[in-house]
C-alpha positions as CSV (number, residue, x, y, z in Angstrom):
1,X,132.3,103.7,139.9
2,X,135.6,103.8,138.0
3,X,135.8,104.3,133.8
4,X,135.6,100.3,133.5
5,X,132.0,100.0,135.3
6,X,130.9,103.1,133.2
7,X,131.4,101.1,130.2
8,X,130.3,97.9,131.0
9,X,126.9,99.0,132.6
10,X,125.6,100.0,129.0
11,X,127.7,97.6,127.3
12,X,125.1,94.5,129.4
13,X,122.6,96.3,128.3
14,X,123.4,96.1,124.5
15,X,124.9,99.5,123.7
16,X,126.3,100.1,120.7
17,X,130.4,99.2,121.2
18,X,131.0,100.9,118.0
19,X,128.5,104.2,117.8
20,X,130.9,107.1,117.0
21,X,130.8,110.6,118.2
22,X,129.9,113.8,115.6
23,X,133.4,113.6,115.3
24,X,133.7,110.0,113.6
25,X,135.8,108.7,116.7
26,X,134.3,105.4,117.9
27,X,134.5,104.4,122.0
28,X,137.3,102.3,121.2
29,X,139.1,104.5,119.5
30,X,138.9,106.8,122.1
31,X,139.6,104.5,124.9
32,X,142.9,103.4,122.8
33,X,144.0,107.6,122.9
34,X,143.6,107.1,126.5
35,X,145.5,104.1,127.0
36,X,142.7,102.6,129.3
37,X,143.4,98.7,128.7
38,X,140.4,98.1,130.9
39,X,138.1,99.7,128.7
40,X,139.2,98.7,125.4
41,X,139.1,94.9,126.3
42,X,136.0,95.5,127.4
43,X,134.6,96.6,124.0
44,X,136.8,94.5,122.0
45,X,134.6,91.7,123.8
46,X,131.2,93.6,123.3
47,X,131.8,93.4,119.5
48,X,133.5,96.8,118.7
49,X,135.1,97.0,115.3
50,X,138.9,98.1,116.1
51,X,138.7,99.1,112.0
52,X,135.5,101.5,112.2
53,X,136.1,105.3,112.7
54,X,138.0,108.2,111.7
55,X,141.0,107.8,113.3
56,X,140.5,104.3,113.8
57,X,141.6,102.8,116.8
58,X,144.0,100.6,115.0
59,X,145.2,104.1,113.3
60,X,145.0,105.7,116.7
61,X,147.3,102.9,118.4
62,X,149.7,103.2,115.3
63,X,149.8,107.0,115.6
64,X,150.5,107.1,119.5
65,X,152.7,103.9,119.5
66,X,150.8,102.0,121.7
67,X,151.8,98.3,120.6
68,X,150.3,96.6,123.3
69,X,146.6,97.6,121.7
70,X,147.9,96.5,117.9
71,X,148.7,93.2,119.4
72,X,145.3,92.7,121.0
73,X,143.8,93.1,117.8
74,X,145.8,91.6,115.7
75,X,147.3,94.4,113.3
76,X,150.9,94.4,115.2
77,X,153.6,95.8,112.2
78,X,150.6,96.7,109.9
């Protein structure tokens, strides 16, 4: 089962898309560091706030220069 599948199996069952770790950074944010398009999509459409967490993942896409996830969400040049 491959890093998409992990995520969506909990995600169908009504996880929480935007629970953050005991570090403050959220799934999303995470899945943004690791530049897995598969996974963020994924909880982009399960509901997961691109705004919550510390880094964000919009801050986290902004710090690694990865444009293609600030277009997704909307915050390209912000």
């Amino acid at each position: 089962m491959g890093t998409e599948e992990t995520v969506a199996a909990p995600l169908s069952r009504r996880a929480d898309s935007g629970r953050a770790n005991d570090r403050g950074q959220t799934p999303l944010a995470v899945a943004v560091f690791g530049k897995q398009p598969e996974v963020v999509r994924a909880l982009l459409d399960a509901g997961a706030d691109p705004a919550e967490g510390a880094p964000s993942a919009i801050d986290t896409a902004q710090m690694f220069g990865h444009a293609e996830f600030l277009i997704w969400v909307g915050h390209i040049g912000k």
